[in-house]
N, CA, C and O of each residue as an XYZ file, in Angstrom:
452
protein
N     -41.454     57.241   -144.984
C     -42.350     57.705   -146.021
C     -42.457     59.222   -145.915
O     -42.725     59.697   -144.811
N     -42.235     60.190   -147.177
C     -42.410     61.457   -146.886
C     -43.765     61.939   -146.984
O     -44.582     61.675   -147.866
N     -43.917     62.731   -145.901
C     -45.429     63.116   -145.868
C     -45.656     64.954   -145.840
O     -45.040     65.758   -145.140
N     -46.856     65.255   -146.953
C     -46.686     66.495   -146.773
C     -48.164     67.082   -146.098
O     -49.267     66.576   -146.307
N     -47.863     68.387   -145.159
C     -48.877     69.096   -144.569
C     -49.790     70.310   -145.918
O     -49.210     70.974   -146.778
N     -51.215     70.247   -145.682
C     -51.574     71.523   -146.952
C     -52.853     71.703   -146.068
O     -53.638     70.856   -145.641
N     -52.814     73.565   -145.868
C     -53.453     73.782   -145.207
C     -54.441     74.784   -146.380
O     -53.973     75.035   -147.491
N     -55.568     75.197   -146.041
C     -56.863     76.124   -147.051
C     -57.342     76.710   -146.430
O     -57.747     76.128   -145.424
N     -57.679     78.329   -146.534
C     -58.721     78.799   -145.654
C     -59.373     79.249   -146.529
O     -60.077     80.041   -145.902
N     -59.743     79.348   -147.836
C     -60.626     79.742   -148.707
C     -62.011     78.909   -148.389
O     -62.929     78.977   -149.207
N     -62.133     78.227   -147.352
C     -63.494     77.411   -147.047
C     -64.213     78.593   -146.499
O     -63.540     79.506   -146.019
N     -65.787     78.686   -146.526
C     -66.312     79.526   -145.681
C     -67.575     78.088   -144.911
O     -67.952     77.089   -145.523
N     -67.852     78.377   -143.848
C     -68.949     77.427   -142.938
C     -69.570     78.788   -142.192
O     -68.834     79.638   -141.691
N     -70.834     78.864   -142.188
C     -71.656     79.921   -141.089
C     -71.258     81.653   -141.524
O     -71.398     82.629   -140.787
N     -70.830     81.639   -142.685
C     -69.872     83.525   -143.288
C     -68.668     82.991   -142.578
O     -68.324     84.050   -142.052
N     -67.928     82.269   -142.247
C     -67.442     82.411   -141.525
C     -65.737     81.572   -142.293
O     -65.773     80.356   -142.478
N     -64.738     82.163   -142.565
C     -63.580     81.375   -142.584
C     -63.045     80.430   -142.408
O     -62.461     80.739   -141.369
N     -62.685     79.215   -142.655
C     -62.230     77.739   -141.989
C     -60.819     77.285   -142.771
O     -60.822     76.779   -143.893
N     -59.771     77.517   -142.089
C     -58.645     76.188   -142.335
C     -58.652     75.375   -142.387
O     -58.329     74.683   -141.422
N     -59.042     74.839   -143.597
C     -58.751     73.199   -143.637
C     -57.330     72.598   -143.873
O     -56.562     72.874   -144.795
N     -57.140     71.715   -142.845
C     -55.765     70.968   -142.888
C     -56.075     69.714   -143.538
O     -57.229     69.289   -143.485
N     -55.164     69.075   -144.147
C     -55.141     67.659   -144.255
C     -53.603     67.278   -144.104
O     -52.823     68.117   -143.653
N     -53.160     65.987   -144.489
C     -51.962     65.749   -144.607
C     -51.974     64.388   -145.681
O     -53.096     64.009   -146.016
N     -51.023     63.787   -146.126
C     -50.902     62.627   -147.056
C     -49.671     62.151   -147.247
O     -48.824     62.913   -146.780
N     -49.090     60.873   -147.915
C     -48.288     60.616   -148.558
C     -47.925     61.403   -149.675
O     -48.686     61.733   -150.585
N     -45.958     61.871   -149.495
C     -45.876     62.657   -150.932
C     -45.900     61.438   -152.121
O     -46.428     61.723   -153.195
N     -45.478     60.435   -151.976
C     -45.297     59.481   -152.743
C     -46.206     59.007   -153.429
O     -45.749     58.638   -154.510
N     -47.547     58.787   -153.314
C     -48.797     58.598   -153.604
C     -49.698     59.139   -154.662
O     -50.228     60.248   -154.597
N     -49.866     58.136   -155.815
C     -50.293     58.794   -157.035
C     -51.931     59.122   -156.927
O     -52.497     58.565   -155.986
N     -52.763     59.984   -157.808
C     -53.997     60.002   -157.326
C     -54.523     61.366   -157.383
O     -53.599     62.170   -157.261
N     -55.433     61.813   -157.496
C     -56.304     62.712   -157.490
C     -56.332     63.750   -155.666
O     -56.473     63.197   -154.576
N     -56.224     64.666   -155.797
C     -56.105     65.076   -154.185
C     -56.998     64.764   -153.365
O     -56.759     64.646   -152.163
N     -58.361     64.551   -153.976
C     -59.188     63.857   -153.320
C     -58.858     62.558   -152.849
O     -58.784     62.621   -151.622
N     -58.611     61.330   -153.289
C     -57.805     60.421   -152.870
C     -56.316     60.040   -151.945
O     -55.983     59.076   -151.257
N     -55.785     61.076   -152.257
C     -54.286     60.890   -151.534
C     -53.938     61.737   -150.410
O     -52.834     61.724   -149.863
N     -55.319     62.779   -149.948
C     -55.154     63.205   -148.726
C     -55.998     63.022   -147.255
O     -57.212     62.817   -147.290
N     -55.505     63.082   -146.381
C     -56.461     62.979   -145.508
C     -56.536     64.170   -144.903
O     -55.567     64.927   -144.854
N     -58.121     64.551   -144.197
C     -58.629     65.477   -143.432
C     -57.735     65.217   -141.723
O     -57.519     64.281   -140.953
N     -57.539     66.219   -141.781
C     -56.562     66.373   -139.969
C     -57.752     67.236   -138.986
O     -58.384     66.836   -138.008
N     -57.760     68.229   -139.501
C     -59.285     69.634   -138.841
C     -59.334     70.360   -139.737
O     -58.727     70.219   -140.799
N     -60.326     71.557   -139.336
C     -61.338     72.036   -139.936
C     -61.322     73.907   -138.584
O     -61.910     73.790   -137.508
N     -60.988     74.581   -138.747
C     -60.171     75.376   -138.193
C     -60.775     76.545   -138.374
O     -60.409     77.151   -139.381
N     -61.960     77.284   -137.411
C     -62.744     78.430   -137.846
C     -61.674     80.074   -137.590
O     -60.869     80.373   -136.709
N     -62.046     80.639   -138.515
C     -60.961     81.850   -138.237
C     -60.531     82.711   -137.195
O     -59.439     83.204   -136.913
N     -62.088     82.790   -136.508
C     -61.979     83.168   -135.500
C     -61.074     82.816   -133.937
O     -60.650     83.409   -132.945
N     -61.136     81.444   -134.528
C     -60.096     80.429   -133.304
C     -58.757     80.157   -133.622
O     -58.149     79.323   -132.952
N     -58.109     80.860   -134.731
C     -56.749     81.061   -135.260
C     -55.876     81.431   -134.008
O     -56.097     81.096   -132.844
N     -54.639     82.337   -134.578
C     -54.035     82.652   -133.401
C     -54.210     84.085   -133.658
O     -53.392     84.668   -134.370
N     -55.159     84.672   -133.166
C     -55.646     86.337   -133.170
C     -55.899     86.280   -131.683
O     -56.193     85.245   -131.086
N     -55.784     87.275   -131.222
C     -55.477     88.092   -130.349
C     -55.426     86.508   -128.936
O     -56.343     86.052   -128.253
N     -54.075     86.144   -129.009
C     -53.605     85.145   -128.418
C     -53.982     83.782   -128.368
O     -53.462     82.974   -127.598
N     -55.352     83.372   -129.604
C     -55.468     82.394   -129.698
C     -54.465     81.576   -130.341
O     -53.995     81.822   -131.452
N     -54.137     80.546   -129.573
C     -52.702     79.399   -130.345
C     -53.647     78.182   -131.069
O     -52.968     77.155   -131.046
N     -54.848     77.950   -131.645
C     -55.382     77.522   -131.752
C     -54.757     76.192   -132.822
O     -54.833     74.967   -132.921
N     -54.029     77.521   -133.594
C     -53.249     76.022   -135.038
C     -52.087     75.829   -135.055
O     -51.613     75.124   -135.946
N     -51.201     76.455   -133.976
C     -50.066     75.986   -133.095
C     -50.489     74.628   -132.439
O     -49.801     73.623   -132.621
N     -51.647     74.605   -131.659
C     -52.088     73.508   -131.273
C     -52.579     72.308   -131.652
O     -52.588     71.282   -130.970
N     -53.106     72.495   -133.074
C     -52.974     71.546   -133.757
C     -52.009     70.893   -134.964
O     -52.172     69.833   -135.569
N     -51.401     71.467   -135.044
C     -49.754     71.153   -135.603
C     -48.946     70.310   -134.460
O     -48.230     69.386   -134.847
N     -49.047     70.630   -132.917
C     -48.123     70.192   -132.102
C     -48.748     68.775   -132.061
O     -47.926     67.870   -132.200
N     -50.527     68.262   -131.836
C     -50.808     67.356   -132.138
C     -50.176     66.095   -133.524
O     -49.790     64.926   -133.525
N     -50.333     66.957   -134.341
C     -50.094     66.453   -135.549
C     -48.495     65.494   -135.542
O     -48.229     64.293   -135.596
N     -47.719     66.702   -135.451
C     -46.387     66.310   -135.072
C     -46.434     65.134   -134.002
O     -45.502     64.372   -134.259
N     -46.813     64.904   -133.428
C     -47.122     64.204   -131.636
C     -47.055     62.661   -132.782
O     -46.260     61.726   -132.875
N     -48.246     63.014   -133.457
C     -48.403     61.676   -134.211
C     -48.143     61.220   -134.932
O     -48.422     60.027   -135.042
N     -47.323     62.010   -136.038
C     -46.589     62.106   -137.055
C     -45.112     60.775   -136.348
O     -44.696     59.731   -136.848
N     -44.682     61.584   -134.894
C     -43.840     60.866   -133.906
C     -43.522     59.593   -134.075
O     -42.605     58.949   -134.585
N     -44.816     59.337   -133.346
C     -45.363     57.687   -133.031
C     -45.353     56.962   -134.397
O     -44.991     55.785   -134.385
N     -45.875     57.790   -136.127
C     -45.828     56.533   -136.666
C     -44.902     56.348   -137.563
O     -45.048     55.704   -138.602
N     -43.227     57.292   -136.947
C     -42.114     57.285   -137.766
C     -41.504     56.123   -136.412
O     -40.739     55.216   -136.739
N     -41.884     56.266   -135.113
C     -41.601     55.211   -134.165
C     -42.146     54.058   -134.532
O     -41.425     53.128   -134.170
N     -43.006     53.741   -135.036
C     -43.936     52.713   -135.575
C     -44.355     52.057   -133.856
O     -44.469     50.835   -133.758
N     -44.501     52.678   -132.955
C     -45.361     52.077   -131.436
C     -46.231     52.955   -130.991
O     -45.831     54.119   -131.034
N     -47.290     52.784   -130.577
C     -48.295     53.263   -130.204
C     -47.979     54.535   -128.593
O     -48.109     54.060   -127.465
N     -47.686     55.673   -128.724
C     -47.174     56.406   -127.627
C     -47.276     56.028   -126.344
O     -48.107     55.126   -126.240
N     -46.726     56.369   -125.194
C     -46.818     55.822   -124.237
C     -47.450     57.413   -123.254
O     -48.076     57.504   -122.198
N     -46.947     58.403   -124.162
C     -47.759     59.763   -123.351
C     -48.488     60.407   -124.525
O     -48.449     60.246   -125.745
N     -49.375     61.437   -123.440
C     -49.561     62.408   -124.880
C     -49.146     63.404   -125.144
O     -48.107     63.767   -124.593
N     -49.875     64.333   -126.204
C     -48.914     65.547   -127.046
C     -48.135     66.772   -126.017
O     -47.405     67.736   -126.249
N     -48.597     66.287   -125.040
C     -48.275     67.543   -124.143
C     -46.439     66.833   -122.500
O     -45.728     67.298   -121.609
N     -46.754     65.433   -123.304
C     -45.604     64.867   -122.168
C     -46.462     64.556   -121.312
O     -45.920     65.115   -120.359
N     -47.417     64.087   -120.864
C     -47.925     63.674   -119.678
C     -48.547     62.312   -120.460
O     -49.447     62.173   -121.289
N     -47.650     61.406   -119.808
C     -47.787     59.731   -119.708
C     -49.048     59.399   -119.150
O     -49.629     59.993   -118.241
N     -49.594     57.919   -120.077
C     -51.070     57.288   -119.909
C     -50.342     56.864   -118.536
O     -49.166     56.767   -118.184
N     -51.789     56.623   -117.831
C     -51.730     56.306   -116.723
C     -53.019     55.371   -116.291
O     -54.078     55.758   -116.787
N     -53.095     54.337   -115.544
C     -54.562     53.628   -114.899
C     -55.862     54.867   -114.857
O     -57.039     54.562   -115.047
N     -55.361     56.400   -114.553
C     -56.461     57.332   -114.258
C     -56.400     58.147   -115.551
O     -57.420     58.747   -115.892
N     -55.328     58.220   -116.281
C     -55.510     59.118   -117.725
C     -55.355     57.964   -118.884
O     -54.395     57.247   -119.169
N     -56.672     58.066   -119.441
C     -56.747     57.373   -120.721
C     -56.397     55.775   -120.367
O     -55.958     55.205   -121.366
N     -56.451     55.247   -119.644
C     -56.212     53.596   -119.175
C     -56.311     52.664   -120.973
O     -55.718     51.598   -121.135
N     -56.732     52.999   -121.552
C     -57.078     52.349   -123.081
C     -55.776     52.841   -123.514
O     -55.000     51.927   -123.796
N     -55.446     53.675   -123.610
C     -53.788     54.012   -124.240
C     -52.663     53.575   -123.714
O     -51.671     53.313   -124.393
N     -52.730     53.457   -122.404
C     -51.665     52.784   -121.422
C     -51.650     51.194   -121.670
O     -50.691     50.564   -121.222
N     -52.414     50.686   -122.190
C     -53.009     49.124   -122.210
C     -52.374     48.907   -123.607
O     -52.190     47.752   -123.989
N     -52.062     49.856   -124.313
C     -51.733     50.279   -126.302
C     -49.795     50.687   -125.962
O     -48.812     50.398   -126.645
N     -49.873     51.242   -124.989
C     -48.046     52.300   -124.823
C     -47.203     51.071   -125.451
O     -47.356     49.973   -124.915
N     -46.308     51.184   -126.571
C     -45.431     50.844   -127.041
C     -45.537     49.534   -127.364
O     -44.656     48.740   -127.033
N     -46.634     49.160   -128.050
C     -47.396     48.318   -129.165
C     -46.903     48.898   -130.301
O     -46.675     50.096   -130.465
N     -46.662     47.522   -131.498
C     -46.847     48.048   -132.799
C     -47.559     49.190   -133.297
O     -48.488     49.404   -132.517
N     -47.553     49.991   -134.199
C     -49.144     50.618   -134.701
C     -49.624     49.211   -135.732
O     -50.824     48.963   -135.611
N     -48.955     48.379   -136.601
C     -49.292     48.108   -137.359
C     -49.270     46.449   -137.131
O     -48.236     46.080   -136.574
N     -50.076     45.535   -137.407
C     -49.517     44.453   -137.220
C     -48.822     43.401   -138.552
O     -49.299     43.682   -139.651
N     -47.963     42.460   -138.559
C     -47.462     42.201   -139.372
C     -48.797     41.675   -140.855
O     -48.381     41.462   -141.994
N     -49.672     41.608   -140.649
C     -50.533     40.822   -141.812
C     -50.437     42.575   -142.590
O     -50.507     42.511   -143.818
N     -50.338     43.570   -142.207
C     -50.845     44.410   -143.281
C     -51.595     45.633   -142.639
O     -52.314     45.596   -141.640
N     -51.286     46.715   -143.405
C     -52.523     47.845   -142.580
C     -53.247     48.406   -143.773
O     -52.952     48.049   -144.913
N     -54.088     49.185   -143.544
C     -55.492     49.642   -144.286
C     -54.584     51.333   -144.192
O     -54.038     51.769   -143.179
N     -54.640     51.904   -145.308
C     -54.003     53.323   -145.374
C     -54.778     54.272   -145.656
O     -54.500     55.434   -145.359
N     -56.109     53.855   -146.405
C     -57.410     54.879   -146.492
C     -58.345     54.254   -146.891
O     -58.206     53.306   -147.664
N     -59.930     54.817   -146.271
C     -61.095     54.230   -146.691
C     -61.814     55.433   -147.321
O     -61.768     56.451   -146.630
N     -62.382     55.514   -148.333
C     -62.960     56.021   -148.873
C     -64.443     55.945   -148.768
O     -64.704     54.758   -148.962
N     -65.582     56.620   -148.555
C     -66.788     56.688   -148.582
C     -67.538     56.950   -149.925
O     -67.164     57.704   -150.823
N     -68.734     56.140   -149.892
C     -69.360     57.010   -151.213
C     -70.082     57.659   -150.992
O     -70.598     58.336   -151.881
């Protein structure tokens, strides 16, 4: 499924600048409100200025997971290469290379009112 990244910093929170990321299905008909999802929320200050990698870091996440659900199994490490373990994250290690999805069907967005 092709999926596209759209990032905004025309948000302001506190005077203050915010990147908003989302991501979505390109395929997906719908209003942008509907066909995207929220990823973060990214204050300017925590960009990558004066050596902050802040949205390097959340892109590498993104990608990490993007990974897993073109693998369609639940990762067995995380974004950084360091494998679940009994002492890191024991709930993910118990998940490592599980379906993501099970055969009855998955839920692709919930909407709030």
């Amino acid at each position: 499924m092709p999926l596209g990244i759209h990032g905004d910093a025309g948000q302001m929170h506190g005077g203050e600048k915010v990147m908003v990321l989302s991501w979505g299905g390109l395929c997906r008909k719908g209003s942008t409100l509907d066909t995207r999802l929220l990823f973060a929320c990214i204050k300017d200050s925590l960009m990558v200025h004066e050596g902050r990698k802040t949205l390097f870091a959340a892109f590498k996440v993104l990608a990490w997971s993007f990974g897993s659900l073109a693998a369609g199994v639940h990762p067995a490490e995380d974004h950084e290469g360091v494998p679940f373990s009994a002492g890191y994250f024991p709930e993910r290690l118990a998940l490592a290379n599980t379906p993501l999805v099970q055969p009855e069907g998955a839920t692709t967005k919930l909407v709030g009112a």
